[in-house]
N, C-alpha and C positions, 0 to 999 in steps of 0.2 A: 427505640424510636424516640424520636425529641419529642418534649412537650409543648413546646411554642409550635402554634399553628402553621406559621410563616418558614420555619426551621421544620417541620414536617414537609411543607412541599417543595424546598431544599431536596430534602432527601428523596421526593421522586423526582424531581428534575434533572437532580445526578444520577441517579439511576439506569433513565431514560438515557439522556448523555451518554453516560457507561456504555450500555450495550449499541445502540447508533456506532459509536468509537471503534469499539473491540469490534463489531460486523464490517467497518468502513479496512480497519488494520488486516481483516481475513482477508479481505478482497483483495487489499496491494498482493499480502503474499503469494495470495492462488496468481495473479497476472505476473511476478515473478517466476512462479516455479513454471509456469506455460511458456514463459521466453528462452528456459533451460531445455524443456520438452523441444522446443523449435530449434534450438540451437543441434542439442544431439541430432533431429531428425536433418538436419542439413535442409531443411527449407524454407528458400529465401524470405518469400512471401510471407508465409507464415510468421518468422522471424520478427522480421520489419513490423507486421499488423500486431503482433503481441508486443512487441518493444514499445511501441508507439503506445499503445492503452498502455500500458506498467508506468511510464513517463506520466499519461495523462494520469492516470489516478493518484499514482508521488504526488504532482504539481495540484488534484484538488485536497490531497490529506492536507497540504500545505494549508490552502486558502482555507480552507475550513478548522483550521490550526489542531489538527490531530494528528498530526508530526511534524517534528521542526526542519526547519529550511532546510539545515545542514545533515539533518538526517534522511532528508529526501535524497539530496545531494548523491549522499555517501549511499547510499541504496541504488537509484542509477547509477552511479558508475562505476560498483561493483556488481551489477548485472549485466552491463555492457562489456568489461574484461571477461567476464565468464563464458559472455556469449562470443565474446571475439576468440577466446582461449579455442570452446569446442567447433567453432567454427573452422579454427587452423589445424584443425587435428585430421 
Protein backbone atom coordinates (compact mmCIF):
# COMPACT_ATOMS: atom_id res chain seq x y z
CA UNK A 1 0.00 0.00 0.00
CA UNK A 2 1.28 3.60 -0.85
CA UNK A 3 2.14 5.87 1.76
CA UNK A 4 1.07 9.08 0.43
CA UNK A 5 -2.49 9.71 1.56
CA UNK A 6 -3.79 10.86 -1.84
CA UNK A 7 -1.86 7.60 -3.65
CA UNK A 8 -3.69 5.55 -1.01
CA UNK A 9 -7.25 6.52 -2.27
CA UNK A 10 -5.82 6.05 -5.68
CA UNK A 11 -5.63 2.70 -4.97
CA UNK A 12 -9.24 2.24 -3.64
CA UNK A 13 -10.69 4.30 -6.42
CA UNK A 14 -9.08 1.81 -8.88
CA UNK A 15 -10.02 -0.88 -7.06
CA UNK A 16 -13.55 0.16 -6.93
CA UNK A 17 -13.19 0.94 -10.89
CA UNK A 18 -11.75 -2.63 -11.27
CA UNK A 19 -14.46 -4.59 -10.19
CA UNK A 20 -17.64 -1.99 -11.52
CA UNK A 21 -15.46 -3.03 -15.00
CA UNK A 22 -14.84 -6.63 -14.76
CA UNK A 23 -18.98 -7.01 -13.32
CA UNK A 24 -19.91 -4.30 -16.45
CA UNK A 25 -17.48 -6.92 -19.02
CA UNK A 26 -19.49 -10.34 -17.16
CA UNK A 27 -22.65 -8.89 -18.24
CA UNK A 28 -21.76 -8.13 -22.20
CA UNK A 29 -20.47 -11.78 -22.19
CA UNK A 30 -23.49 -13.46 -20.42
CA UNK A 31 -26.04 -11.11 -23.17
CA UNK A 32 -23.69 -12.77 -25.87
CA UNK A 33 -23.84 -16.15 -24.90
CA UNK A 34 -27.89 -15.73 -24.52
CA UNK A 35 -28.06 -14.38 -28.28
CA UNK A 36 -26.09 -17.94 -29.06
CA UNK A 37 -28.73 -19.79 -26.72
CA UNK A 38 -31.46 -17.77 -29.01
CA UNK A 39 -29.95 -18.40 -32.04
CA UNK A 40 -29.70 -22.56 -31.63
CA UNK A 41 -33.11 -22.41 -30.13
CA UNK A 42 -34.38 -20.94 -33.57
CA UNK A 43 -36.50 -18.18 -31.81
CA UNK A 44 -37.13 -15.19 -33.47
CA UNK A 45 -38.17 -13.12 -30.76
CA UNK A 46 -36.18 -14.05 -28.49
CA UNK A 47 -33.26 -13.67 -30.79
CA UNK A 48 -34.06 -9.98 -31.94
CA UNK A 49 -34.78 -9.03 -27.71
CA UNK A 50 -31.16 -10.50 -26.83
CA UNK A 51 -29.46 -9.07 -29.84
CA UNK A 52 -30.73 -5.84 -29.20
CA UNK A 53 -29.65 -5.77 -25.27
CA UNK A 54 -25.86 -7.40 -26.24
CA UNK A 55 -25.80 -4.18 -28.83
CA UNK A 56 -27.29 -2.03 -25.98
CA UNK A 57 -24.80 -2.93 -23.36
CA UNK A 58 -21.45 -3.02 -26.38
CA UNK A 59 -22.65 0.69 -27.19
CA UNK A 60 -22.82 1.59 -22.93
CA UNK A 61 -19.27 -0.32 -22.25
CA UNK A 62 -18.36 2.00 -24.97
CA UNK A 63 -19.67 5.36 -23.38
CA UNK A 64 -18.59 4.48 -20.11
CA UNK A 65 -15.07 3.64 -21.81
CA UNK A 66 -14.81 -0.01 -20.58
CA UNK A 67 -14.20 -1.15 -24.13
CA UNK A 68 -13.05 0.33 -27.03
CA UNK A 69 -15.12 1.50 -29.87
CA UNK A 70 -13.60 -0.94 -32.17
CA UNK A 71 -13.74 -3.71 -29.85
CA UNK A 72 -17.46 -3.25 -29.38
CA UNK A 73 -17.59 -3.14 -33.14
CA UNK A 74 -15.81 -6.31 -33.72
CA UNK A 75 -18.03 -8.17 -30.70
CA UNK A 76 -21.35 -7.24 -32.53
CA UNK A 77 -20.49 -8.26 -35.56
CA UNK A 78 -19.17 -11.31 -34.65
CA UNK A 79 -22.23 -12.23 -32.67
CA UNK A 80 -24.30 -11.25 -35.55
CA UNK A 81 -22.55 -13.80 -38.17
CA UNK A 82 -22.88 -16.44 -35.61
CA UNK A 83 -26.19 -15.80 -34.92
CA UNK A 84 -26.88 -15.59 -38.65
CA UNK A 85 -24.59 -18.78 -39.31
CA UNK A 86 -27.10 -21.01 -36.60
CA UNK A 87 -29.81 -19.45 -37.82
CA UNK A 88 -29.25 -20.87 -41.52
CA UNK A 89 -28.56 -24.11 -40.35
Amino acid sequence: MANIKSAQKRVLVAERNHARNVAFKTSVKTALKKVLEAAKSKDDESLKASLSNAYQLCDKAVAKGILHKKTAARKKSRITKAANKLLAE
